[in-house]
C-alpha positions in Angstrom: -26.0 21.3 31.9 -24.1 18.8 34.1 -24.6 16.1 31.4 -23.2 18.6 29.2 -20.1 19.0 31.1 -19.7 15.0 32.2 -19.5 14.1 28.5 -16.9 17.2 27.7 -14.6 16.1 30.2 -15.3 12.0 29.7 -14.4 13.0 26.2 -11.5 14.8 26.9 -10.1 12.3 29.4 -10.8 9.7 26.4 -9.0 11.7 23.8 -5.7 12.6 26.4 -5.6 8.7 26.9 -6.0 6.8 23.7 -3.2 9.5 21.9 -0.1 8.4 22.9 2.9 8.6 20.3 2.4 4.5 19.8 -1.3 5.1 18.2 -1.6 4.1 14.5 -4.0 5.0 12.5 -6.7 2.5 10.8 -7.7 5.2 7.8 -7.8 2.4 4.9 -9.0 3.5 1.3 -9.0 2.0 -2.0 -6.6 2.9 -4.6 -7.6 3.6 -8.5 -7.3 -0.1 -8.9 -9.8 -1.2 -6.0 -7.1 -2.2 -3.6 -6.7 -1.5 -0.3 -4.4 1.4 -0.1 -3.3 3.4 3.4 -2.6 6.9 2.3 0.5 8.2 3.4 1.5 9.8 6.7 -1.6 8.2 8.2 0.3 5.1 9.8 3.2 6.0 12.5 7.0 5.4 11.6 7.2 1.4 12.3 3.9 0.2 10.4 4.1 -1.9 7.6 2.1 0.6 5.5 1.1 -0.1 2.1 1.5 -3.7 0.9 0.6 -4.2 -2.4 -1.9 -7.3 -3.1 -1.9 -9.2 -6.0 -5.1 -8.6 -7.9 -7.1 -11.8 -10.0 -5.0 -12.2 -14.0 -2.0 -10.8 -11.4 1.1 -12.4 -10.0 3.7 -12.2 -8.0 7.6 -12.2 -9.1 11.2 -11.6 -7.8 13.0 -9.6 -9.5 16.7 -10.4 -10.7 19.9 -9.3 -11.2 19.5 -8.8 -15.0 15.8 -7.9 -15.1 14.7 -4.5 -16.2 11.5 -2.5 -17.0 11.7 -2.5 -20.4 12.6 -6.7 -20.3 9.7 -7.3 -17.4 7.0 -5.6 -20.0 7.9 -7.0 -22.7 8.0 -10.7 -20.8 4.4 -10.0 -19.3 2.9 -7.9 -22.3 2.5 -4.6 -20.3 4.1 -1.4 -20.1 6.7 0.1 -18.3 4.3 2.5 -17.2 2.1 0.3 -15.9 4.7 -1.9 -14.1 6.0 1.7 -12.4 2.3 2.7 -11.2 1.1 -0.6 -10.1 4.1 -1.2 -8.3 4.4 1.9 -6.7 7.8 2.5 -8.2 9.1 6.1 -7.7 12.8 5.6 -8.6 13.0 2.8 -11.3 13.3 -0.7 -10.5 13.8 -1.7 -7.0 17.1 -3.8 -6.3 17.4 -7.2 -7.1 15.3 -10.1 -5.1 12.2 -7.4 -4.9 8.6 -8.8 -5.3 6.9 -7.4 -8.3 3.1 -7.4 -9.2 3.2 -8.4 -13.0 -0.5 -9.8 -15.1 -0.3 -13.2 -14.7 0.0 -14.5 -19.0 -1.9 -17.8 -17.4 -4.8 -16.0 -16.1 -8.3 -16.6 -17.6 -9.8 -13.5 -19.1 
């Protein structure tokens, strides 16, 4: 019974110390795509969260001042769809000088 009670309150003493506001959480899962993906809400308000990684027949770009969608698709054979989800893009295209994952025309398939 003292056991019992030493581990309730070693526990509790462990839980009271390591949950301060500046705790982030390490919950990692994998998206639909196989990349790493931190759902949301589980990091606090100044972590990086989710950064997309460019997957193998993928590349990066930077998006320009003329560049839409519809012209971004059509240059890398995709759709606009696919650009929007695999981007993460919940109001259109992001401003101008954003990176963009786009398939890479040069990769091997």
């Amino acid at each position: 019974m003292r056991n019992i009670l030493f581990m309730l309150s070693f526990a509790s003493v462990l839980l009271l110390v390591g949950c301060g506001d500046e705790r982030q959480s390490m919950k990692v899962t994998q998206d639909k795509g196989g990349h790493a993906y931190i759902p949301d809400g589980a990091g606090s308000g100044n972590a990086l969260g989710n950064v997309r990684v460019a997957a193998d027949g993928e590349k990066y770009i930077t998006t320009g001042a003329k560049d839409t969608l519809t012209s971004l698709a059509k240059q890398f054979n995709t759709t606009v769809e696919w650009l929007i989800k695999r981007n993460d893009l919940k109001n259109g295209l992001p401003a101008p000088g954003t990176n963009l994952i786009v398939p890479d025309p040069n990769a091997k398939r």
